[in-house]
C-alpha positions in Angstrom: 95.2 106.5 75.9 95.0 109.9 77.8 92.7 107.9 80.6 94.5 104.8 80.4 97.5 106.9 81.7 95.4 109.1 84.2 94.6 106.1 85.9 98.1 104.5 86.2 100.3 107.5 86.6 99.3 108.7 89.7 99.8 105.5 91.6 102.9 105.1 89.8 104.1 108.8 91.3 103.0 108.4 94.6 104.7 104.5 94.9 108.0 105.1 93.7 108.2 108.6 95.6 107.4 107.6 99.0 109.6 104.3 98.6 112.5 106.4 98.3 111.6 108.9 100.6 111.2 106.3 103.4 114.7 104.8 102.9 116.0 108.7 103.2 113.8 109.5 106.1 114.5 106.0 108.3 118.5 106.6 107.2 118.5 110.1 108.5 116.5 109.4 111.4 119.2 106.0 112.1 122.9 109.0 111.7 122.9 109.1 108.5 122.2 112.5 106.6 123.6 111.9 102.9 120.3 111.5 101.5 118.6 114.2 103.5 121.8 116.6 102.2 121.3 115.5 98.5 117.3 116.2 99.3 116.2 112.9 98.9 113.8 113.1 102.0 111.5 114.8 100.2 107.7 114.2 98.4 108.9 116.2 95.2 109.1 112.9 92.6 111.6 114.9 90.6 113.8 114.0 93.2 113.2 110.2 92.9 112.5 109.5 89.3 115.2 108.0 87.1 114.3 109.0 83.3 115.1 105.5 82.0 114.4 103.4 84.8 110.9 105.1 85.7 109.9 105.9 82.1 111.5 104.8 79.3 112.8 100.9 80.3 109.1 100.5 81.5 107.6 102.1 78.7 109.9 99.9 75.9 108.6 96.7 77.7 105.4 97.7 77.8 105.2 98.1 74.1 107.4 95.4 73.2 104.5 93.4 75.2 106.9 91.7 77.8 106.2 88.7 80.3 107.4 90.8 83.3 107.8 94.7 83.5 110.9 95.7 85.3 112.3 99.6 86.1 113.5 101.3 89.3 114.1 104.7 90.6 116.8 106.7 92.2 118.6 104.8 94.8 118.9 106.8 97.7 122.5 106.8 98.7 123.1 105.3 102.1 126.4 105.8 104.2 125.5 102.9 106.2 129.4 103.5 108.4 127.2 106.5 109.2 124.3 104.4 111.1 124.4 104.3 114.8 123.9 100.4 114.4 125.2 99.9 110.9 124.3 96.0 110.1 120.9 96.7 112.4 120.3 100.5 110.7 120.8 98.8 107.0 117.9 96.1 107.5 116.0 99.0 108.5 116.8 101.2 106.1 116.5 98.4 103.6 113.0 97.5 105.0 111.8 101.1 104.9 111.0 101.0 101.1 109.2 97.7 101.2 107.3 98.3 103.9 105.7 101.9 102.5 104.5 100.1 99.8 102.5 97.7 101.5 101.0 100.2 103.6 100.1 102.2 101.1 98.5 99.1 98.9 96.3 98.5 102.8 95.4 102.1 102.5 94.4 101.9 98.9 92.5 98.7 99.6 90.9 100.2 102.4 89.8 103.0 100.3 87.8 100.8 97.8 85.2 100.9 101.3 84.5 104.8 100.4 84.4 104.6 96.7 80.5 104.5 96.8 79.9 107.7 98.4 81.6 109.5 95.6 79.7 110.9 93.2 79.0 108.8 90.0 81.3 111.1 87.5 84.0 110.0 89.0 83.5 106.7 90.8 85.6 104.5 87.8 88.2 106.5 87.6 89.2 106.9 91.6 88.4 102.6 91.6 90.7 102.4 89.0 93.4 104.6 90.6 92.7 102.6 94.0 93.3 99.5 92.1 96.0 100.0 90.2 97.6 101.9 93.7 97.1 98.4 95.4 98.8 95.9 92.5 101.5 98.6 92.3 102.8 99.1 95.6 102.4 95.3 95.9 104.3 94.6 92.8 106.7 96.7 94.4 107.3 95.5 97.3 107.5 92.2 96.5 109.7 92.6 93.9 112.1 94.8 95.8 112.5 91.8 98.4 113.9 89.8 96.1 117.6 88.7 97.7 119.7 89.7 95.2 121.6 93.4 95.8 121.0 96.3 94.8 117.7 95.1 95.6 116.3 96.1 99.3 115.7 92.3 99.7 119.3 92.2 99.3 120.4 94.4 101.3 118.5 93.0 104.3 119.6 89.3 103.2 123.4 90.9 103.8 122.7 92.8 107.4 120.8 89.3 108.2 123.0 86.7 107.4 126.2 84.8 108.8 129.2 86.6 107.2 130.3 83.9 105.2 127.2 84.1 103.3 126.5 87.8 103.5 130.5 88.9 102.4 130.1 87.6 99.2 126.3 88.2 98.5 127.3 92.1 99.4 129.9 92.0 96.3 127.3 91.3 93.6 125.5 94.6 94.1 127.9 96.1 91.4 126.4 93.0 89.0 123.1 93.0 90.6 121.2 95.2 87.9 122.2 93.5 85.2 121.5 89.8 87.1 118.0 91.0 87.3 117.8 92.1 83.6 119.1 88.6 82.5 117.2 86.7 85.0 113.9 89.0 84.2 114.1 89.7 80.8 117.1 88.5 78.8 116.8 84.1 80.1 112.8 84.2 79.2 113.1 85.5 75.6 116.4 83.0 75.4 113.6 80.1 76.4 110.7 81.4 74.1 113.2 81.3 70.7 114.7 77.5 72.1 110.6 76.4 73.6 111.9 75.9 77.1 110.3 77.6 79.6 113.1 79.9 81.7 110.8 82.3 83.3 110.8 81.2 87.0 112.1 83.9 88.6 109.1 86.1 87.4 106.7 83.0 87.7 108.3 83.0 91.7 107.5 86.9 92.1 104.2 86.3 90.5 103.3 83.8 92.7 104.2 85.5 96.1 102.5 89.0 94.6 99.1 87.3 94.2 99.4 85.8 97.8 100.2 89.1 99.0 97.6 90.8 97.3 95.2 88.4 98.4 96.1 88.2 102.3 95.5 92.4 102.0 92.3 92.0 100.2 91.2 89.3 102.9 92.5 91.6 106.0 91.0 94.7 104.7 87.3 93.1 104.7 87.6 93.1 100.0 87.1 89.4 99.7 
C-alpha cells in the first residue's frame, strides 16, 4: 500500500500543481494579477489542492472501483476584464494548464531514456513514477479539454467561437461540475443497473488519451 502510493503521489503533486500554476503565471503575465495576489503562482501544492476534489472524491471512486476517475483542484480565479486581450488572453490562459501537462508527460517520457543508468535499488520505483507521471499529465490534459465549462476546454471553446454559440456555452459553467459528474459517473451506473451501455463520454476521453499517449511515446523514440 505504502509503495503503491509512493509511486503515484508524487506525479499526482507535481501535475495538478504546475497546471494551476501555469494558468496563474500566463494570467498575470497577460494584466491580470488576481491569482498572483491570492498566491496561486506558486509551486507550494497547498496552494492548489482542493481536499475533496484532489483526495477524497478520487479516493471514494477508487475504492468504490469506478469505470472512470474524476477530481479537480483549485481553480485559479481569472479576471479575464483584466487581460490586455480578454477573448485572446482567456484561450491562453485556458490553454496554459493543458499544455503543462503534456509537456511534462514528453519530459517524463523522455526520462524513461535515463532510467538505466540509475542504480538497480531504485530503477522500478523512478520507472514507475515516470510512468505513472506520463498517463497522468495525459489523463489530464485530455480530460481538461473537454468543451464543457468550468473545464479549460471550455473556456477556450467560449474565447473561440461565434458568439451565438459561445454566449450560451459561457452560462453553463455554473452547471458545468455537476454535468461532468452525471455524464462521468452518475449516466454509467444508471446504464450498468438498466444493461445499456451509457458510458461514451469516458469511452470518448479514453479513446483520445490512448492516441495521445501513443503519438508522445512514438515522438519521444518509446515505441
Amino acid at each position: 500500500m505504502i509503495y503503491t502510493i509512493s509511486i503515484w503521489l508524487l506525479p499526482a503533486i507535481i501535475a495538478i500543481t504546475l497546471h494551476e500554476a501555469a494558468h496563474a503565471f500566463v494570467a498575470r503575465a497577460l494584466g491580470d494579477d488576481t491569482a498572483s495576489r491570492l498566491g496561486r503562482v506558486s509551486l507550494n501544492p497547498l496552494k492548489h489542492i482542493d481536499p475533496f476534489g484532489t483526495i477524497l472524491l478520487p479516493g471514494a471512486l477508487l475504492l468504490a472501483q469506478s469505470p472512470f476517475l474524476f477530481g479537480y483542484a483549485k481553480p485559479v480565479p481569472v479576471n479575464f476584464g483584466a487581460l490586455r486581450n480578454p477573448r485572446r488572453d482567456m484561450v491562453l490562459v485556458a490553454a496554459a494548464g493543458p499544455a503543462m501537462n503534456i509537456a511534462l508527460a514528453i519530459v517524463s517520457a523522455l526520462g524513461f531514456h535515463l532510467v538505466g543508468n540509475l542504480p538497480d535499488s531504485i530503477v522500478q520505483w523512478v520507472a514507475q513514477n515516470l510512468k505513472n507521471a506520463l498517463v497522468l499529465n495525459v489523463v489530464l490534459a485530455v480530460f481538461n479539454m473537454f468543451p464543457l465549462p468550468p473545464l479549460d476546454g471550455g473556456r477556450i471553446a467560449v474565447g473561440l467561437l461565434p458568439n451565438f454559440i459561445a454566449l450560451p456555452l459561457a452560462r453553463l459553467e455554473y452547471y458545468g461540475m455537476a454535468m461532468l459528474i452525471g455524464l462521468l459517473i452518475i449516466l454509467p451506473l444508471l446504464g450498468s443497473q438498466t444493461g445499456v451501455d451509457l458510458s461514451f463520454v469516458s469511452r470518448l476521453i479514453s479513446s483520445c488519451t490512448d492516441a495521445v499517449l501513443t503519438l508522445i511515446l512514438k515522438l519521444t523514440g518509446n515505441l
